[in-house]
ROSE-4610 file (N, C-alpha, C; in Angstrom, 1 decimal, always signed):
// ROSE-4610
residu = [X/X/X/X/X/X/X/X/X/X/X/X/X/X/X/X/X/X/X/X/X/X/X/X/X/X/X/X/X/X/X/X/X/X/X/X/X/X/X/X/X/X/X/X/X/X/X/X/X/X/X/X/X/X/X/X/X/X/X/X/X/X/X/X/X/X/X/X/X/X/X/X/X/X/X/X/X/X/X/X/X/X/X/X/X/X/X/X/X/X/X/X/X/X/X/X/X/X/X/X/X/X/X/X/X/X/X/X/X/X/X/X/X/X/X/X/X/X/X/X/X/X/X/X/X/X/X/X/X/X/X/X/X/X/X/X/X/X/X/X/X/X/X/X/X/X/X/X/X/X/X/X/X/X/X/X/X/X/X/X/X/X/X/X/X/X/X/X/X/X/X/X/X/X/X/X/X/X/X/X/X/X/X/X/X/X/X/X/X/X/X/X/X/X/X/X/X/X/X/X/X/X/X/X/X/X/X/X/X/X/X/X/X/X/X/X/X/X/X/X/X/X/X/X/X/X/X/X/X/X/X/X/X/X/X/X/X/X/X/X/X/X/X/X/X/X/X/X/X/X/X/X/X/X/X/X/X/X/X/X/X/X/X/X/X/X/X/X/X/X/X/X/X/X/X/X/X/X/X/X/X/X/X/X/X/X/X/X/X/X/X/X/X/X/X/X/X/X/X/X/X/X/X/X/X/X/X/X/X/X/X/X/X/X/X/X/X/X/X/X/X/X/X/X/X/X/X/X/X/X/X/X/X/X/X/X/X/X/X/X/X/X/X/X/X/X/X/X/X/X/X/X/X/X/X/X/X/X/X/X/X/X/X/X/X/X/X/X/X/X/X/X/X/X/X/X/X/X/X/X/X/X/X/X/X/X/X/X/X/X/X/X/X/X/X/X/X/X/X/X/X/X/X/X/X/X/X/X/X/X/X/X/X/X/X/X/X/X/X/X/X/X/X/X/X/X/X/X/X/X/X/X/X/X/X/X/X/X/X/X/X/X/X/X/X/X/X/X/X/X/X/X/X/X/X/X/X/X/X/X/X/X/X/X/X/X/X/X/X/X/X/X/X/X/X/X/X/X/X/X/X/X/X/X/X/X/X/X/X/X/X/X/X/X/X/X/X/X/X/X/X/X/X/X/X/X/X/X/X/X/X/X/X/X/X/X/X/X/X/X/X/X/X/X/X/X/X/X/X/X/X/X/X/X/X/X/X/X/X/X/X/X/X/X/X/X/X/X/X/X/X/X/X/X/X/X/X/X/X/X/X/X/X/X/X/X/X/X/X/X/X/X/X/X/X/X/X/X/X/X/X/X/X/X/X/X/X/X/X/X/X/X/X/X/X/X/X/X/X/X/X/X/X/X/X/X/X/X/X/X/X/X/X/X/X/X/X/X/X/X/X/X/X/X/X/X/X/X/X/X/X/X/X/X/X/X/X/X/X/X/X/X/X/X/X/X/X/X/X/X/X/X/X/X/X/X/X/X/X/X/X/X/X/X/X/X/X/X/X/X/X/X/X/X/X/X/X/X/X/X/X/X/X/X]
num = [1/1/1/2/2/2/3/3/3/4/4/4/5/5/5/6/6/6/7/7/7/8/8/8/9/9/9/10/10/10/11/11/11/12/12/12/13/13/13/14/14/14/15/15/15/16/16/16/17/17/17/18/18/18/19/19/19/20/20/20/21/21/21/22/22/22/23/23/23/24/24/24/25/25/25/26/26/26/27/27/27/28/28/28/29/29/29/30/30/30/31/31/31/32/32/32/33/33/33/34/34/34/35/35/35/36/36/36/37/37/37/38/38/38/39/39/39/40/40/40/41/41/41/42/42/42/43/43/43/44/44/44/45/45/45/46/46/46/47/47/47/48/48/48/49/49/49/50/50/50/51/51/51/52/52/52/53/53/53/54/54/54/55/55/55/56/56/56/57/57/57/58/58/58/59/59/59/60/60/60/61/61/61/62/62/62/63/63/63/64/64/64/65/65/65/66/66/66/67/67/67/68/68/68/69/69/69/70/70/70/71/71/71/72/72/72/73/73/73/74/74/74/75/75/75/76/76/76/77/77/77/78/78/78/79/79/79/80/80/80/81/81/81/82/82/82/83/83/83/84/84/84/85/85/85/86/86/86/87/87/87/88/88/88/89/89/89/90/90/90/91/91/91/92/92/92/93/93/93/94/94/94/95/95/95/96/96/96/97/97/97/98/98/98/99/99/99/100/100/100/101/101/101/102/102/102/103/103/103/104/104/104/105/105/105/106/106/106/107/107/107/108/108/108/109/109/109/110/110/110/111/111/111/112/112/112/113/113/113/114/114/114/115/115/115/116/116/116/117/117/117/118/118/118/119/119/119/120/120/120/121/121/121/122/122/122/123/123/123/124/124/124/125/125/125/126/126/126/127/127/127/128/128/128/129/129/129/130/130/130/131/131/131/132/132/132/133/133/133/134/134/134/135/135/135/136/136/136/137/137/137/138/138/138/139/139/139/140/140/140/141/141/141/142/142/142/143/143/143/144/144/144/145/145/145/146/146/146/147/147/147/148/148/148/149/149/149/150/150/150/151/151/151/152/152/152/153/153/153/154/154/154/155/155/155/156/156/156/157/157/157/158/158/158/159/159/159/160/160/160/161/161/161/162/162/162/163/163/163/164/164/164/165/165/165/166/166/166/167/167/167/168/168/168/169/169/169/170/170/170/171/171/171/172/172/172/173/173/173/174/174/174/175/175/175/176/176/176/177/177/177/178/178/178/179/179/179/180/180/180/181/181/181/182/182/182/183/183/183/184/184/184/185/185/185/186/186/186/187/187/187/188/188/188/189/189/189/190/190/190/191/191/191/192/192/192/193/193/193/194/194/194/195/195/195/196/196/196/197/197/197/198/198/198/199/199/199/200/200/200/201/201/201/202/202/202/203/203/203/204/204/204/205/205/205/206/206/206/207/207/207/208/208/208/209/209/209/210/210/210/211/211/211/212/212/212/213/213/213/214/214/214/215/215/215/216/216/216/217/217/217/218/218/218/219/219/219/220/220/220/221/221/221/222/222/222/223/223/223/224/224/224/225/225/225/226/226/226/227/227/227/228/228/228]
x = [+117.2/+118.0/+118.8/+119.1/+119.7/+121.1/+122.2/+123.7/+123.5/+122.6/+123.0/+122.6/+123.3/+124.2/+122.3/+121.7/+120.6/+120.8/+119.5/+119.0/+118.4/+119.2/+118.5/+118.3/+117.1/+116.4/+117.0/+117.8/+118.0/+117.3/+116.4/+115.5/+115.7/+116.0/+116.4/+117.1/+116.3/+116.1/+117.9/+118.3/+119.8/+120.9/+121.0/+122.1/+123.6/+124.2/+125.4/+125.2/+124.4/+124.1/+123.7/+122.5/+122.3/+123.1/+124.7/+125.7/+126.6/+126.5/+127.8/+127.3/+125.7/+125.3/+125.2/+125.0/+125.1/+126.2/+127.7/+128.9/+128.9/+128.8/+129.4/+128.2/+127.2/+126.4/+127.0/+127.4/+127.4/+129.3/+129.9/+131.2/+130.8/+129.9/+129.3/+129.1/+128.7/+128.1/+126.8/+126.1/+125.0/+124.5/+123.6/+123.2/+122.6/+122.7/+122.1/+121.7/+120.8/+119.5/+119.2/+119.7/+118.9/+117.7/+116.8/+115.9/+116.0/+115.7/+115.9/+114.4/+113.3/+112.1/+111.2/+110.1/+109.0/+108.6/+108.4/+107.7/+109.0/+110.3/+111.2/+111.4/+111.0/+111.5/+110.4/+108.7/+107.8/+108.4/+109.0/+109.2/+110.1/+111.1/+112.2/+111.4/+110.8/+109.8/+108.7/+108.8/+107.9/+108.1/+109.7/+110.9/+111.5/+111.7/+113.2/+112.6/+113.1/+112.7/+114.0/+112.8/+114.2/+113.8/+114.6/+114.8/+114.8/+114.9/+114.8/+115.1/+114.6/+114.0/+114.5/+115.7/+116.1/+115.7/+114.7/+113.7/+114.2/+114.3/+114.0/+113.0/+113.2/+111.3/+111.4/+112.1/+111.7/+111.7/+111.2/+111.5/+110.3/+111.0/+109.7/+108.7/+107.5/+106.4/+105.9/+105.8/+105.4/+106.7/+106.1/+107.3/+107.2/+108.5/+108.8/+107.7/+106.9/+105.4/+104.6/+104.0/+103.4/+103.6/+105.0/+105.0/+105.0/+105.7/+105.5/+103.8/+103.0/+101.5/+101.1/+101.4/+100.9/+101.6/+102.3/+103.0/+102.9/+102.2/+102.1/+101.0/+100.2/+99.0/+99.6/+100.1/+100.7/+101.8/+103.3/+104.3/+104.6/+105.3/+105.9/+107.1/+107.9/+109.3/+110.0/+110.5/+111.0/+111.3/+111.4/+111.3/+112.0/+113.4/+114.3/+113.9/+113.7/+113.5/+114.2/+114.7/+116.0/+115.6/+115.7/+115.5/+115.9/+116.0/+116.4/+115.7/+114.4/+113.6/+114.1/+114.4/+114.6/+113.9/+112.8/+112.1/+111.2/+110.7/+110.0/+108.6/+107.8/+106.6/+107.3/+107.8/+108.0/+108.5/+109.7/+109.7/+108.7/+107.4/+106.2/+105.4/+105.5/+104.7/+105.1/+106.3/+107.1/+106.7/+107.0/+106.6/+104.9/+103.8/+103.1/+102.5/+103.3/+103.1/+102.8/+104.6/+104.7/+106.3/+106.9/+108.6/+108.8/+109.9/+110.4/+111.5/+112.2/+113.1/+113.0/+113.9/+113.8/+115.6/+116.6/+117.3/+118.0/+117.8/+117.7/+119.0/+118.9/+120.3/+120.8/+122.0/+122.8/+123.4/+124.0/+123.9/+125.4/+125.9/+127.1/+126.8/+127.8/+126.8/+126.8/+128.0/+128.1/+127.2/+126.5/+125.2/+123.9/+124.2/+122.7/+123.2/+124.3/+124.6/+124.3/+124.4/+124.2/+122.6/+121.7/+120.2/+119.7/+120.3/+120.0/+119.8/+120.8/+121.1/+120.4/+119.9/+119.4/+117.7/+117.4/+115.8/+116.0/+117.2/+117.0/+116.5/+117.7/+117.8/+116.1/+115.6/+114.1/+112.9/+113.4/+112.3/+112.3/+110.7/+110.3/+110.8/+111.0/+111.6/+110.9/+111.3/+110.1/+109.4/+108.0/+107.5/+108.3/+108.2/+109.0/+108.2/+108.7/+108.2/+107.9/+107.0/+106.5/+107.0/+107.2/+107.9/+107.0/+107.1/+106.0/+105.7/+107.0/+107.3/+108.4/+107.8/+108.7/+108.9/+109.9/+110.6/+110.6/+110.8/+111.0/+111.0/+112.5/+112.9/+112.8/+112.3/+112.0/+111.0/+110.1/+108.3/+108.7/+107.6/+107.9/+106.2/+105.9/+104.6/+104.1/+103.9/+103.3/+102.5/+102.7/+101.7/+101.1/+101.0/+99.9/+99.2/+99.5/+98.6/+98.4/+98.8/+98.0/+98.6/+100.0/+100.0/+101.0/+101.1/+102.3/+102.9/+104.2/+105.1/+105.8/+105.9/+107.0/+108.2/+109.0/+109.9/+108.7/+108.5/+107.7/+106.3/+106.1/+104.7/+103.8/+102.7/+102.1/+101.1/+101.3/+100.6/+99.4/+98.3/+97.4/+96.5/+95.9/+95.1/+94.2/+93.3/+92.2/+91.9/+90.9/+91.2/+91.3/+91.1/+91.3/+93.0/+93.5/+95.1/+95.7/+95.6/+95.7/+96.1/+94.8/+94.7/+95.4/+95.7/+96.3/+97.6/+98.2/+100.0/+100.6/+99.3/+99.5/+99.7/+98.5/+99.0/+99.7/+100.0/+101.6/+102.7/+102.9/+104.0/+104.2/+102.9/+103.0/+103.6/+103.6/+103.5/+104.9/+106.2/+107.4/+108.2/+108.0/+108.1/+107.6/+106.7/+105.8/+105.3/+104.7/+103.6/+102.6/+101.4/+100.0/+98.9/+98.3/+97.4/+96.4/+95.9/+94.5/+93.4/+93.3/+92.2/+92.3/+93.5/+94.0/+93.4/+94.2/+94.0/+92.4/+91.9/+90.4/+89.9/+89.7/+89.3/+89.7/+91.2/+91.1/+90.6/+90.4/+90.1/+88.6/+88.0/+86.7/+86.2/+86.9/+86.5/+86.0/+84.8/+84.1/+84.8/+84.6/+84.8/+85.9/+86.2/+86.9/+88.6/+89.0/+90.9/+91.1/+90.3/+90.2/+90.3/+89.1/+89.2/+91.2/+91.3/+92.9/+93.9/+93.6/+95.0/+94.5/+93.3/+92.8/+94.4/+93.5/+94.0/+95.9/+96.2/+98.0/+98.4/+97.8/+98.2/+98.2/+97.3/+97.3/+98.5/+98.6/+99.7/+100.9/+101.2/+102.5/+102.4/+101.5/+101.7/+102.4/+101.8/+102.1/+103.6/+103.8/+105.3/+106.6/+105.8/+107.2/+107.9/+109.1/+109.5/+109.3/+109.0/+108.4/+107.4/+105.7/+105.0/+105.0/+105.7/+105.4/+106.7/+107.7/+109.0/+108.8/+107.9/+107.7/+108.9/+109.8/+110.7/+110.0/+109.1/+108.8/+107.7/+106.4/+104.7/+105.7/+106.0/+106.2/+104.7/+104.8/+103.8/+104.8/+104.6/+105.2/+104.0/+104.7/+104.3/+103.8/+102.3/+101.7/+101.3/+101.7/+101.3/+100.5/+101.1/+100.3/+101.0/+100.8/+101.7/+102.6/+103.7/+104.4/+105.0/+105.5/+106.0/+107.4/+108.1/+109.3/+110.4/+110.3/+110.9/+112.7/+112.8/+114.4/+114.6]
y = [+119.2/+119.3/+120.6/+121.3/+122.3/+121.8/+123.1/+123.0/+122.6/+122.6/+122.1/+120.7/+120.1/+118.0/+117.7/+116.9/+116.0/+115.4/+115.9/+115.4/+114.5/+113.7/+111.7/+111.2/+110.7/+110.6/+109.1/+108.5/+107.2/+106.5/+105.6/+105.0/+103.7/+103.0/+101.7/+101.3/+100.4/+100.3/+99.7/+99.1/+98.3/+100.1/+100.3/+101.3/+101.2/+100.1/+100.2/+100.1/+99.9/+99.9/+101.1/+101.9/+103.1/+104.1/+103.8/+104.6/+104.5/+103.4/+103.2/+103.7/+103.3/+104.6/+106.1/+106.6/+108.0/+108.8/+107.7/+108.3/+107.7/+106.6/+106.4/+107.4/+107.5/+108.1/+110.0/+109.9/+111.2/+112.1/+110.7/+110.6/+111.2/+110.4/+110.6/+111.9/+112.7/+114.0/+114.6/+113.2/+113.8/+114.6/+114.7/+115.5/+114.0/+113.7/+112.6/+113.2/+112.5/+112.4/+111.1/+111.0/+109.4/+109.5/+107.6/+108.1/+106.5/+106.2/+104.4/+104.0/+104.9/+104.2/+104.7/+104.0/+105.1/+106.2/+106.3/+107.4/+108.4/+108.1/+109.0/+110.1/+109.0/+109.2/+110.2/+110.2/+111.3/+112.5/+112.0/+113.7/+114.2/+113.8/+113.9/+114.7/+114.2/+114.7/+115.9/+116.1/+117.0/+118.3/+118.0/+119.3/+119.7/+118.8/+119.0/+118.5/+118.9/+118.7/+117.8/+116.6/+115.9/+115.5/+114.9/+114.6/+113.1/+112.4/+111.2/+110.2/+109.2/+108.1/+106.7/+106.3/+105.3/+104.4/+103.5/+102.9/+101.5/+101.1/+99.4/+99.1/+98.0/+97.2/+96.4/+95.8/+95.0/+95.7/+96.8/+97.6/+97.1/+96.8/+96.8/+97.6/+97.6/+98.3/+98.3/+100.0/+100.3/+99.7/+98.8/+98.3/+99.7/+99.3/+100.3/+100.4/+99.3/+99.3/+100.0/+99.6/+100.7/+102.3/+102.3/+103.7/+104.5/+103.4/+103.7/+104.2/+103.1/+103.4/+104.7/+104.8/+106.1/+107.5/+107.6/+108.6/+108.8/+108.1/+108.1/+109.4/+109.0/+110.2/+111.4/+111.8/+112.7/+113.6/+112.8/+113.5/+112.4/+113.1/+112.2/+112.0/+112.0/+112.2/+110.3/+110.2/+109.0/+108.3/+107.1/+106.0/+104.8/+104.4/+103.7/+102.3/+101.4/+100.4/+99.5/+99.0/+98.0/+97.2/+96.0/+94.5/+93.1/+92.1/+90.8/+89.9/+90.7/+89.8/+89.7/+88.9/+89.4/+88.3/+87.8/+87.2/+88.3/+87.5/+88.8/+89.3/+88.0/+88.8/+89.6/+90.0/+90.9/+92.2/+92.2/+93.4/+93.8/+93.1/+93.3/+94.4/+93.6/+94.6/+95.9/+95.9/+97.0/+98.0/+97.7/+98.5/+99.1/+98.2/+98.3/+99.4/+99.5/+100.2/+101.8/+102.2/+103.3/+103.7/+102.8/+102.7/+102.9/+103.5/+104.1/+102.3/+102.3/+101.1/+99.9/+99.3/+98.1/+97.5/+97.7/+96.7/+96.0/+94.4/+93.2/+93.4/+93.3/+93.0/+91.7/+91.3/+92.3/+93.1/+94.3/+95.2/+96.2/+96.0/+96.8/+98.3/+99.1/+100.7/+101.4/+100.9/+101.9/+101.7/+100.2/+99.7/+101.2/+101.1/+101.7/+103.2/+103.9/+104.9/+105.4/+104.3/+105.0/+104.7/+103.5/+104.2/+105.2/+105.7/+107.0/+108.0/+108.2/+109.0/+108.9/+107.8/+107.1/+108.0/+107.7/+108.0/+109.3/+110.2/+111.7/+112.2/+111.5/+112.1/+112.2/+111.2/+110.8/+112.1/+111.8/+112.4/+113.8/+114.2/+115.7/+116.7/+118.0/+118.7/+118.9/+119.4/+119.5/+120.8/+121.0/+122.1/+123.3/+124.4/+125.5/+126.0/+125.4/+125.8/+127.0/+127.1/+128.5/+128.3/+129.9/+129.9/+130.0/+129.5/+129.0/+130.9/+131.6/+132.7/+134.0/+135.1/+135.6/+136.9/+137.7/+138.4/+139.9/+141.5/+142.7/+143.3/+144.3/+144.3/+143.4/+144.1/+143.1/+142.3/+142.3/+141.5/+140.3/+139.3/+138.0/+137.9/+137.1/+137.0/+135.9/+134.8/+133.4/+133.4/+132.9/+132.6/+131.5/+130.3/+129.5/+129.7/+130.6/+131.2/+132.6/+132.6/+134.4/+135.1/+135.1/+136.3/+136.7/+138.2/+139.2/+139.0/+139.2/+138.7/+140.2/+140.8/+141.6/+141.0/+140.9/+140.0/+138.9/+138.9/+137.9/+138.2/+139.0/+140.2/+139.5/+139.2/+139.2/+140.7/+141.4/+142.4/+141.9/+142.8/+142.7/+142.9/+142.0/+142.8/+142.1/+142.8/+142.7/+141.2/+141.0/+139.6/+139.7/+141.2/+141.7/+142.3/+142.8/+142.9/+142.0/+140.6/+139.3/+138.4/+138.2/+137.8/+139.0/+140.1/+141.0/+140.4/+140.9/+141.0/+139.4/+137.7/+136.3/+137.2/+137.3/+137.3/+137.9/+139.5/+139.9/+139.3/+138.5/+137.8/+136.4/+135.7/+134.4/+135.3/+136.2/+136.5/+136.4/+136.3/+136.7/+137.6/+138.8/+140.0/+140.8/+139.8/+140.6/+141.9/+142.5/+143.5/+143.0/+143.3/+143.0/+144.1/+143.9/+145.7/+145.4/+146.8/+147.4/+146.2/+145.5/+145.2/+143.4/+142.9/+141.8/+141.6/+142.2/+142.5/+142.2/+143.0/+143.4/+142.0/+141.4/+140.7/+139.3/+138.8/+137.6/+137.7/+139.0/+139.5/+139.4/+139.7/+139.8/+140.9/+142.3/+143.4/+144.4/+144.8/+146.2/+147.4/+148.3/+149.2/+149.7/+149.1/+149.0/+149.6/+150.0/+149.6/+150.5/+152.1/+152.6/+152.2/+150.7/+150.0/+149.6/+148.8/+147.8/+149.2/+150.2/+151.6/+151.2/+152.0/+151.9/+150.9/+149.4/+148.3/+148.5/+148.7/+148.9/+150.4/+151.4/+152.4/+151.9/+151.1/+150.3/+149.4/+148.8/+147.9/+148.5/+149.2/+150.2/+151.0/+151.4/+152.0/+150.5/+149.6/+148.0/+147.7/+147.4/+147.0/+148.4/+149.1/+149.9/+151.2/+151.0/+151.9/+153.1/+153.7/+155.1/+154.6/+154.9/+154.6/+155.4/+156.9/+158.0/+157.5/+156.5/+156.2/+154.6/+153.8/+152.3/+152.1/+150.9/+150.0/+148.5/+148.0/+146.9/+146.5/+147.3/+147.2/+148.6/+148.3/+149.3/+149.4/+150.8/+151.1/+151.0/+150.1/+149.8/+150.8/+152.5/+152.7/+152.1/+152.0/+151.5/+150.6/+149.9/+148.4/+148.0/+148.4/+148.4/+148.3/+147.4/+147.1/+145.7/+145.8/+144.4/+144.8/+143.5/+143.1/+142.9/+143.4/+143.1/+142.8/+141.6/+141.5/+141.5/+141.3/+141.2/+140.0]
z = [+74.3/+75.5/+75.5/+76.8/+76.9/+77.2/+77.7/+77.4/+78.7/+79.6/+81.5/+81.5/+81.8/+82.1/+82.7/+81.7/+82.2/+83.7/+84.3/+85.6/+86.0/+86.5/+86.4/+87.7/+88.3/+89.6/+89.9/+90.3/+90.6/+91.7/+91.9/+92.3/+93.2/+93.6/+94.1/+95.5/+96.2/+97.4/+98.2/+96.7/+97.4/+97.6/+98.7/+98.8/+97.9/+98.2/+97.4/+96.0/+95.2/+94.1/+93.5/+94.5/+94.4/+93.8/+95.4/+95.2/+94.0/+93.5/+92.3/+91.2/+90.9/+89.9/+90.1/+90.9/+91.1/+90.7/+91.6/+90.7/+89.6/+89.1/+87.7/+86.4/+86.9/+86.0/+85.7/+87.7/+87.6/+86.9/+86.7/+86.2/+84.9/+83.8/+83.1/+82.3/+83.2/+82.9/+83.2/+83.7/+84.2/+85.9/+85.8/+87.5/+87.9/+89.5/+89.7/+90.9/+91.2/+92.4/+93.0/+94.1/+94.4/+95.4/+95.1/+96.1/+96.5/+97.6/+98.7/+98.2/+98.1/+97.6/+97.2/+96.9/+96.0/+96.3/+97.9/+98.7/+98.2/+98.7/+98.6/+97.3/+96.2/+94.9/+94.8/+95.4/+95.0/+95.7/+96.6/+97.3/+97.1/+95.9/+95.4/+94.0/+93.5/+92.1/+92.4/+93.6/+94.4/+94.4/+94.5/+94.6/+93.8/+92.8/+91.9/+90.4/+89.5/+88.0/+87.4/+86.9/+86.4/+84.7/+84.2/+82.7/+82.6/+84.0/+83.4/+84.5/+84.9/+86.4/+85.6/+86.1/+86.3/+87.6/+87.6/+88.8/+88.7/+90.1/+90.2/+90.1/+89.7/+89.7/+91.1/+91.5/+92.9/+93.9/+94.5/+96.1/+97.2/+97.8/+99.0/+99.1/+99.5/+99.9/+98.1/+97.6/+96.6/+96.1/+94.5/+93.3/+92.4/+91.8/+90.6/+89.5/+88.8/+88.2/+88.9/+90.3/+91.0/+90.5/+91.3/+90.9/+89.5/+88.2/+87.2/+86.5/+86.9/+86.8/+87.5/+88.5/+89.2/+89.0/+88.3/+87.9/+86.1/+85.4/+84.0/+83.6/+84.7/+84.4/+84.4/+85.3/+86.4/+84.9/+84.7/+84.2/+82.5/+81.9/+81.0/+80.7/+82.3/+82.5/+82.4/+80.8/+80.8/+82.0/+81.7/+83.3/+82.4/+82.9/+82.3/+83.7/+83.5/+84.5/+84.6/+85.8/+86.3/+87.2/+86.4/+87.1/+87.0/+88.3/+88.1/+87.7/+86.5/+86.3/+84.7/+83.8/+82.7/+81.5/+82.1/+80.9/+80.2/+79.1/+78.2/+78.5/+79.4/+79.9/+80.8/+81.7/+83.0/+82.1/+80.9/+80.1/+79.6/+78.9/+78.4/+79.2/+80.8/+81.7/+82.1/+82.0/+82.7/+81.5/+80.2/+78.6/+78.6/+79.3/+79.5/+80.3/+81.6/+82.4/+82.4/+80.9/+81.3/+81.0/+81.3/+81.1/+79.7/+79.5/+78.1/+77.5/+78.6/+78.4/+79.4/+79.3/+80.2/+80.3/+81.6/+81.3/+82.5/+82.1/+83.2/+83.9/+85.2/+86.0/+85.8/+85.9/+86.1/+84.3/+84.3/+83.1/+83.3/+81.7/+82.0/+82.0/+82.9/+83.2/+81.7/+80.7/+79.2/+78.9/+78.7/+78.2/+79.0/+80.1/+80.7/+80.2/+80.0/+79.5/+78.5/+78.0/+76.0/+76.4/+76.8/+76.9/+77.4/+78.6/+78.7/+78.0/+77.3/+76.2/+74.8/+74.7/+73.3/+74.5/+75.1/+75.4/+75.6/+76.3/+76.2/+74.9/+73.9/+72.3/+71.5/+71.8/+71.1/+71.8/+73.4/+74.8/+74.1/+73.7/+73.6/+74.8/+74.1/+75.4/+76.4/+77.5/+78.5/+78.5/+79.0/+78.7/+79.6/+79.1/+80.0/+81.5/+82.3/+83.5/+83.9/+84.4/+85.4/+86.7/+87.2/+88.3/+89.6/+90.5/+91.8/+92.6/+92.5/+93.2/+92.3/+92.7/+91.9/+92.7/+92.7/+93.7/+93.0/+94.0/+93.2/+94.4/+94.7/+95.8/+97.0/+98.2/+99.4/+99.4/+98.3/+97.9/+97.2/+97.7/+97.2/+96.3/+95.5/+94.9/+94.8/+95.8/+95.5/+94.7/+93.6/+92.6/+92.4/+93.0/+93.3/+94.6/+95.5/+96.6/+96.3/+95.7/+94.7/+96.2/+96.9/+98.3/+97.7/+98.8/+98.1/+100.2/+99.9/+101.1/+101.5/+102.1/+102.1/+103.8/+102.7/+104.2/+104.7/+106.4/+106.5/+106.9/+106.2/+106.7/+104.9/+104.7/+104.3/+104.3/+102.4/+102.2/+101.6/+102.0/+101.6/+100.3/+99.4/+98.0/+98.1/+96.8/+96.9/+95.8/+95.7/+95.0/+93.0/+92.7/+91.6/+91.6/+92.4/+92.5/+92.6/+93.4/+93.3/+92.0/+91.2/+90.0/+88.6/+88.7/+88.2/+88.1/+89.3/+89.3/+89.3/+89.3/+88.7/+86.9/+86.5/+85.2/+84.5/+85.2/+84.7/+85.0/+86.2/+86.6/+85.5/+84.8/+84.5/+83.0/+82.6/+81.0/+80.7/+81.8/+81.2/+81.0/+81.6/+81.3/+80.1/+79.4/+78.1/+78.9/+77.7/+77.9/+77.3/+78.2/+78.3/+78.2/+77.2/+76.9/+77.7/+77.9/+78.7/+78.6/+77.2/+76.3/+76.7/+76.8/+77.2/+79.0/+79.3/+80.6/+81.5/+81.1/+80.9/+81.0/+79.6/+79.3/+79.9/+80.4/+81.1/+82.2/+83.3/+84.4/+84.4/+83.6/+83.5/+84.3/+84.1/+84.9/+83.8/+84.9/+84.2/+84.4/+83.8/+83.6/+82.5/+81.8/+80.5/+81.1/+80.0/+80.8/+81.8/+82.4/+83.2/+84.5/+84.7/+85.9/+86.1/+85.0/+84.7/+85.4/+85.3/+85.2/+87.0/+87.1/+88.8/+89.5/+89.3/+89.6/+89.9/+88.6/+88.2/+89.3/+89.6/+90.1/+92.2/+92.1/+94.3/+93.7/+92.4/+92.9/+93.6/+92.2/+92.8/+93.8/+94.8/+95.7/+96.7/+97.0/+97.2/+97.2/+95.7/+95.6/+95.4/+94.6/+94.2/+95.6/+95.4/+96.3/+96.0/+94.9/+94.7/+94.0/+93.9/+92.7/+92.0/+92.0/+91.1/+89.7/+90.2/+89.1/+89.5/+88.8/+88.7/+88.0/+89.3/+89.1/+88.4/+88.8/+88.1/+87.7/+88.6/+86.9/+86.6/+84.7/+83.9/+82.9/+82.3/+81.3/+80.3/+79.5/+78.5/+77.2/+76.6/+75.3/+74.6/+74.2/+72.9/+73.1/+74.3/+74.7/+75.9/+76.9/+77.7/+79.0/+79.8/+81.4/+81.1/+81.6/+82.3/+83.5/+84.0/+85.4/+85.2/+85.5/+85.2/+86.9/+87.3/+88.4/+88.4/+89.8/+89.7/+89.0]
């Protein structure tokens, strides 16, 4: 876990209940997010990265199992489950599903607190996200639609500058050699082509290309991307 207050998706269709966990959790120290139902809760997971899904099991339409099943493939973002059901087959199934814990309503909140905290402590960290878009001056760089934006003008590349300025953007600000390069690209002409390629970017993004602000040639190494 990092030094920023765990981010917990609260789930459950009763509003006043909703609300009393949100603050008391969020008394707590954590970040809270609520969602009224399953649909909500995906479009809530759609947008926002969380650490940990506190769900009802009884909601109308889609149940909390439902959604636990359908979301297991998907993420491995702990799923604490809350219900009035509290015999031990219905815990069985809920453990079955996908749920990290299980606890029956009605439940004192320190009780649901320290589980939180007991499933963050065990929960592997999360992988380190990649960023969807990434910015350098006025240019924006969708990287799951491989476009370059300038303001709201879409600029144009070729489908080799495309795939280029994705994989300097995904590396981090590393530096990435000629030889690397090349080779995940699958372009001919040996790193001669890669310089080609790097020299239209910067005419593209940088406000001078003759003094590159952000594809740098990194000495001995090769190129990175180094955004705002």
């Amino acid at each position: 876990m990092t030094d920023e207050p765990a981010h917990i998706l609260v789930v459950d269709d009763d509003r006043r209940l909703r609300e009393l966990l949100r603050k008391y959790l969020a008394d707590s120290g954590f970040r809270v997010t609520t969602a009224e139902s399953a649909e909500d809760a995906r479009a809530k997971l759609g947008s926002l990265a969380f650490d940990l899904i506190v769900l009802d099991v009884m909601m109308p339409g889609e149940n909390g199992l439902a959604l636990t099943a359908a979301l297991r493939p998907k993420t491995n973002i702990p799923i604490l489950m809350l219900t009035a059901m509290g015999e031990a087959e219905d815990r069985i199934k809920g453990l079955e599903t996908g749920a990290d814990d299980y606890l029956p309503k009605p439940f004192e909140p320190r009780e649901l607190v320290l589980r939180i905290k007991t499933i963050l402590r065990r929960a592997p960290p999360p992988p380190p996200q990649r960023p969807t878009q990434i910015t350098f001056g006025d240019h924006r760089f969708d990287l799951g639609r491989e476009e370059l934006w300038r303001g709201d003008k879409m600029v144009r590349l070729s489908a080799g500058e495309a795939r280029l300025l994705k994989l300097l953007a995904e590396s981090g600000g590393a530096a990435k050699t000629r030889e690397d390069l090349q080779r995940e690209l699958g372009s001919e002409g040996g790193g001669r082509s890669i310089d080609v390629q790097v020299t239209r970017l910067r005419r593209k993004i940088e406000p001078d290309p003759r003094l590159p602000r952000y594809l740098l040639t990194v000495r001995g190494q090769g190129y990175a991307l180094r955004p705002d």
